[in-house]
N, C-alpha and C positions, 0 to 999 in steps of 0.2 A: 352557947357559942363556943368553939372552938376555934383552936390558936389553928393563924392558917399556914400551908406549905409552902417552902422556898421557893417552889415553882410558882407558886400563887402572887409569889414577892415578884418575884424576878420577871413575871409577866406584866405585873403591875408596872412595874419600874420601866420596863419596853412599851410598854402603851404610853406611862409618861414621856420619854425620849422622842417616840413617835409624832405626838399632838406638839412637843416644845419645837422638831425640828420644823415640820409645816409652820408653828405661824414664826419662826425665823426666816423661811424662807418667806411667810405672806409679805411682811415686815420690809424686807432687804429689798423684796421684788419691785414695791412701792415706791421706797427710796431711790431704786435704780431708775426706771421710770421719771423720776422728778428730778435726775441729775446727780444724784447720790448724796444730795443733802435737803434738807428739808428744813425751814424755821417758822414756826409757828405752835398753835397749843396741840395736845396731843388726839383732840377731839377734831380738829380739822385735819391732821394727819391721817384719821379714819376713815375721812371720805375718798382717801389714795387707793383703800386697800381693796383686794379685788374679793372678799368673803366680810361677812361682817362679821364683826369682831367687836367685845366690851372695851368699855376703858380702860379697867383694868388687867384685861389679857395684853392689850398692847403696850401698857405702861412695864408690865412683869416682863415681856420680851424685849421692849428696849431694854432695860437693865439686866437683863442676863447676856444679852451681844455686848455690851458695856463692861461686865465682867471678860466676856468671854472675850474682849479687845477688837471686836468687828464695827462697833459702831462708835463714835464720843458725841458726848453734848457738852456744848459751849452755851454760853448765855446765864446771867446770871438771876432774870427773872422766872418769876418760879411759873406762869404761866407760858409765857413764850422765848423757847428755847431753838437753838439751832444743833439739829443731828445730820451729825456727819458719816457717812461712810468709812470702813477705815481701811485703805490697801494695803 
């Protein structure tokens, strides 16, 4: 096994970018759709979305829009929460 090329990195890294910004946009599209907030568990948020998607890809994209300052959730139950859009 050899160590692989920066290009090999770097393409890696733009296929990542690629797949995070589609399901940001899958994610937002939903929301918007629903009014641009949504409260409920994140398994019925699923049924919004128009590809299917795991739990976990949609849990890992709310929390990276949440970094990224696009989305907040409110609510302090761990099952059902309210997310918000953020303008």
């Amino acid at each position: 096994m050899g160590k692989l090329s920066p290009e090999s990195y770097a393409r890696m890294d733009e296929k990542r970018r690629e797949l995070h910004a589609k399901l940001d946009g899958l994610v937002l599209d939903a929301l918007a759709r629903l009014g641009n907030s949504f409260e409920g568990r994140t398994m019925d948020l699923r049924k919004h979305i128009t590809e299917a998607l795991k739990e976990s890809q949609i849990k890992d994209t709310i929390l990276r829009l949440v970094k990224a300052g696009r989305l907040r959730i409110t609510g302090n139950d761990n099952s059902r929460k309210r997310y918000e859009v953020v303008k």
